[in-house]
N, C-alpha and C positions, 0 to 999 in steps of 0.2 A: 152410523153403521154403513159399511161398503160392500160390495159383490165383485168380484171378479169373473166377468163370463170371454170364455174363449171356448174356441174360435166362433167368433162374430161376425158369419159370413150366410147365413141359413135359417129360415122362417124360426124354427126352435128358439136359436138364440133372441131374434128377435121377439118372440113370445116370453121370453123368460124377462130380458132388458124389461118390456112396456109391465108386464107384471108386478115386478120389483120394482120399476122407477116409481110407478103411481104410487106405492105405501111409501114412498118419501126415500128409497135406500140407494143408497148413492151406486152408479154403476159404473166403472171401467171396465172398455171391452176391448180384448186384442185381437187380430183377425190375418189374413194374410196379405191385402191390401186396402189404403184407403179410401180406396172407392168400394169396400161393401157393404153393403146395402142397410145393414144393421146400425153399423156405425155412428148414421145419421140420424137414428133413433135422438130426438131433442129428451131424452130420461138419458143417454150417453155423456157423461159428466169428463172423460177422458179416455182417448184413443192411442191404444199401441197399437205398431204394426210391426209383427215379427221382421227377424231376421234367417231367419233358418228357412230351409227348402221343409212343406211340407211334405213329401217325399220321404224324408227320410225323420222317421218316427223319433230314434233315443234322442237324435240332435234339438230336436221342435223341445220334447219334454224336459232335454237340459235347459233351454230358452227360456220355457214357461217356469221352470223351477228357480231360474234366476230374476226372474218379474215377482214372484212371488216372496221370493229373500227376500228382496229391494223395498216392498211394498209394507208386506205384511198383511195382505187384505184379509176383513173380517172373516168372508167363506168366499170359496172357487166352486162353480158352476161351469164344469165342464160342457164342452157340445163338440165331441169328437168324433171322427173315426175310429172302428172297431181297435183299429193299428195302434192308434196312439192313444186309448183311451187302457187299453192293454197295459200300455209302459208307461203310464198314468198311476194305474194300478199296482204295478210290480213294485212303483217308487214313493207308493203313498203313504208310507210310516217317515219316509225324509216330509212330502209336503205338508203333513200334520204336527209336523213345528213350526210351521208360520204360519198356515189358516187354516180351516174347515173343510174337511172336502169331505161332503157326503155322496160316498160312493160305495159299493160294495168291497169284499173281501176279494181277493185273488182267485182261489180257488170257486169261490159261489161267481166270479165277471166269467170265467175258463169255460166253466158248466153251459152257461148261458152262449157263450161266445163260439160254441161247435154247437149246428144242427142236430150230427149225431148224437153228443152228450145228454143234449137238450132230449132230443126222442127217446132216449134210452131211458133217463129220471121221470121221464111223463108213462112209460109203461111200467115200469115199479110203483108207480104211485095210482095206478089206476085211471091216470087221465088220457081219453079220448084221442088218437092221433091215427091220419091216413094209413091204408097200407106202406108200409116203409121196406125197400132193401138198404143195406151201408154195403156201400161200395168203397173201400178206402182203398185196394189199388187195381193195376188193370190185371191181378190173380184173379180178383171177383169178378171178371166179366162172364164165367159160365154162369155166374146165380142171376144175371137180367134174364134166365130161359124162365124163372118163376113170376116173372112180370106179368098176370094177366090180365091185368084191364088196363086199358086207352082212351083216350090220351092218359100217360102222365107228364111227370115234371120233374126235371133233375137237377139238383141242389149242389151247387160245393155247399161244404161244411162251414164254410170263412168266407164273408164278404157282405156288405150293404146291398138294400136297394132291388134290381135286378142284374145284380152283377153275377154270370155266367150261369144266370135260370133260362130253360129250355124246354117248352113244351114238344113232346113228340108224340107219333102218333101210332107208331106201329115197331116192334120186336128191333125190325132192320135201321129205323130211326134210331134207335134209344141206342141198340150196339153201336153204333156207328159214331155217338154226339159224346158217348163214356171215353170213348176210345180218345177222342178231341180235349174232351173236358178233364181226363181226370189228369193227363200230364200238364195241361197246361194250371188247373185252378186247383190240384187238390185232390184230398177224398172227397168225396157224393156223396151223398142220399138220391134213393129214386122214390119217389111218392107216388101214389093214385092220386088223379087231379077226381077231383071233390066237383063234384056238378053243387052250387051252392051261395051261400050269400057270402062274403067276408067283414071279417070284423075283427076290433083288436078291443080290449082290454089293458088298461095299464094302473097297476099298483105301486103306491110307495108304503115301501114296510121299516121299521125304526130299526133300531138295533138289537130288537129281539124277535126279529121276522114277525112281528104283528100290524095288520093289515092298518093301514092311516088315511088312505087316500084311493080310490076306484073310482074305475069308469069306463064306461066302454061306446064304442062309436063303430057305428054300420059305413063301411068304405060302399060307398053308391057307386061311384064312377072314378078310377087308378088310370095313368099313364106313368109307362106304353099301357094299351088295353089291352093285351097279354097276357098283364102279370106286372106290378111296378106301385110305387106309392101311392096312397091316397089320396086324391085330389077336389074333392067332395065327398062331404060323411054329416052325417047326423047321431047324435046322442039315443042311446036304448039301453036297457036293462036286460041283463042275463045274468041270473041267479048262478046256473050252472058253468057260468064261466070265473063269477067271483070265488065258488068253492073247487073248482079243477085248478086254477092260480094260486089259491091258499096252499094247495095239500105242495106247491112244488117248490112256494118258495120256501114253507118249512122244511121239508124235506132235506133244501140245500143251503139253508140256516140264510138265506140271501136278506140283505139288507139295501136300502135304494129304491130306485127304480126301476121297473120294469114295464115294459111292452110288449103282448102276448098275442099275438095271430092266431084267429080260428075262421073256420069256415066252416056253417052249418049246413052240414050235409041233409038237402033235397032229399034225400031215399031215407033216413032216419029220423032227421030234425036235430040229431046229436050236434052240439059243436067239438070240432076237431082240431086240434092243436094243429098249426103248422109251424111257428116260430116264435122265438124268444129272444126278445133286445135290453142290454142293458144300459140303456141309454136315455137320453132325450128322444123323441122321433117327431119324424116330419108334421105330425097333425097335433104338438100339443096345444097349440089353440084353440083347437076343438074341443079339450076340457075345460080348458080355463073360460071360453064363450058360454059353456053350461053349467057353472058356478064349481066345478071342482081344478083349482087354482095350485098347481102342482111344483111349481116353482115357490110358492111362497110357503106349501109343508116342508121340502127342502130346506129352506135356507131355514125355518124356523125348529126343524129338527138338528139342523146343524151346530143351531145357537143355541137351543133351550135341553139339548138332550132327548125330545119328543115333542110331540104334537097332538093335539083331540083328533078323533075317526070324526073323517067327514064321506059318507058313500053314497047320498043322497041326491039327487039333482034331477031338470028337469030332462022326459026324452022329447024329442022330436027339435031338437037345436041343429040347426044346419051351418055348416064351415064351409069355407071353397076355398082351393089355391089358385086365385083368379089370372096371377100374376106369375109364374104361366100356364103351369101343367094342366088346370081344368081347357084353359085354351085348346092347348097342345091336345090333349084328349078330344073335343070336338072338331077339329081338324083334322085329326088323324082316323076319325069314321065317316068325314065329310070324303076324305079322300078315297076310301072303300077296303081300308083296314078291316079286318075280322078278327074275332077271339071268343073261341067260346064260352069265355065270361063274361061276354060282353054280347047283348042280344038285339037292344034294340035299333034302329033305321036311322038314316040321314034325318028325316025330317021329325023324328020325335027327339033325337039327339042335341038338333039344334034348338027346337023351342025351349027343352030343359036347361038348357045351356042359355035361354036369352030369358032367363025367369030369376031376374035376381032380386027381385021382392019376396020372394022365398028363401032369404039368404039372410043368416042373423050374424055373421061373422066373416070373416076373411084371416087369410095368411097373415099378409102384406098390408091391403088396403086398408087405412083410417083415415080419419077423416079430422081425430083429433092427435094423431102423429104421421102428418103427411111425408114427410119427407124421405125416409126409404121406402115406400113405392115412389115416389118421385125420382130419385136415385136410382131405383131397378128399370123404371121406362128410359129415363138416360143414357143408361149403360147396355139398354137395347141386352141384358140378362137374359135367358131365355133356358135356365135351369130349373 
């Protein structure tokens, strides 16, 4: 048996590749040069390197569609961008004549893949989310006059990461960053910023939206410390976030994976919905470190039709992305960054930070597949 994982360029993938290699399953991984870092993965049994600009999304998924003819690999394990995971989607009844691709439906990736859609199905369904405006163009810029509490934070609809999120602080801010944002990225959302802990949840549901795989992890410490990935987290249990994630994904018959943001809000304790990915994401080693192995219900739902529920595992499992964003994080409060998510000092910042006997995991780092961190120090990476 084989796996096809692309784009093999991003801790994810590499957590899927060392996952799957270890149960013996053979991996080809295509990426966009190679030199990344994944690649070198020694469970990487052969390498392609596209030819198409990733840039431009239909062209990459004609590429990969034709790797796929050529091959016939057992299942494909996407790790994409929202863009190309999209047109992924649109063309996944062509890629389901020559492998596996456990991925959701179209209309349940669309749902997921707008903020707004997203907040909309979570208050029909009863689940927990910030104060929200939808701002979808610059008509809506009288209803920021209902904005009353600050800081918040303003969302395009579309986009990874911290791509065009903005905390502001006051009425004149927030009109001011709408006006910027929504010609250039989109329609918005404007949230109430959550004084609060963050944390994500992520579910794989079969193809009867019944839950197979949970887990959730306490983001400690994100760069930028603003607002930005995970870059340290630890395993914990929340009940109410495993049945707030149930009611949505049945709701939207969603199948796959998903990755769900909440932040429990300090003045309640409630956890609040803030986003929904339908994707791999940056910290899946952080379940896989805590015994819930989510590459391997994938592929093994892809092949067998289903999989046994596993939602059980240990809490207090600590991840870091040492290689580089926890760096980058301690650096950037060494340097006298602020964010009100972010509370504590230079010097309690850095001892956390030099405490890696507290660390039962990594990104990147192993010890028994050295060589993409080896690779990622070489290429002086700093993603």
């Amino acid at each position: 048996m084989n796996v096809f994982v692309a784009n093999a360029k991003s801790p994810p993938a590499l957590a899927i590749i060392r996952s799957l290699g270890k149960k013996g399953i053979e991996i080809i991984a295509a990426s966009e040069t190679k030199d990344d870092f994944p690649l070198y993965s020694k469970y990487v049994k052969q390498k392609i390197v596209f030819k198409t600009k990733a840039t431009d999304g239909k062209e990459r998924i004609a590429e990969v569609l034709d790797i796929v003819k050529q091959n016939k690999f057992d299942v494909f394990l996407p790790v994409m961008s929202e863009n190309h995971l999209r047109e992924l989607t649109v063309q996944k009844a062509e890629f389901e004549k020559y492998t596996k691709l456990p991925i959701p439906d179209l209309d349940a990736f669309d749902t997921f893949d707008s903020k707004s859609q997203t907040m909309k199905v979570a208050i029909e369904n009863d689940v927990p989310i910030p104060g929200t405006l939808f701002i979808d163009s610059l008509d809506n810029i009288p209803d920021l006059k209902k904005q009353k509490r600050f800081p918040a934070i303003v969302k395009p609809i579309k986009g990874e990461g911290s791509f065009g999120i903005k905390t502001v602080f006051s009425e004149n801010e927030l009109e001011e960053y709408c006006k910027i944002a929504v010609p250039q990225y989109g329609p918005c959302i404007v949230q109430d910023f959550i004084f609060g802990e963050k944390y994500a949840a992520v579910f794989i549901a079969n193809k009867n939206s019944e839950i197979r795989r949970f887990f959730v992890h306490h983001g400690i410490r994100e760069y930028p410390i603003t607002g930005g990935p995970v870059c340290f987290l630890q395993s914990v249990h929340n009940k109410d976030m495993f049945e707030f994630g149930k009611r949505i994904i049945e709701a939207i018959k969603f199948s796959g994976l998903a990755q769900m943001e909440f932040m429990i809000d300090q003045d309640d304790n409630i956890p609040k919905l803030t986003e929904v990915n339908a994707r791999f994401y940056g910290a899946t080693c952080g379940a896989i470190n805590a015994g819930i192995d989510l590459p391997d219900a994938l592929y093994r739902i892809a092949t067998n039709g289903d999989v046994e529920t596993v939602i059980d595992y240990p809490a207090g499992v600590k991840t870091r992305y040492l290689l580089y964003s926890d760096t980058k994080h301690m650096l950037s409060v060494l340097r006298g960054e602020k964010s009100p998510k972010y509370k504590l000092g230079k010097i309690k910042t850095l001892i956390n930070y030099l405490n890696f006997f507290g660390d039962d995991g990594y990104y990147v780092v192993s010890m028994s597949d050295p060589m993409p961190m080896i690779k990622k120090i070489l290429n002086l990476n700093t993603d």
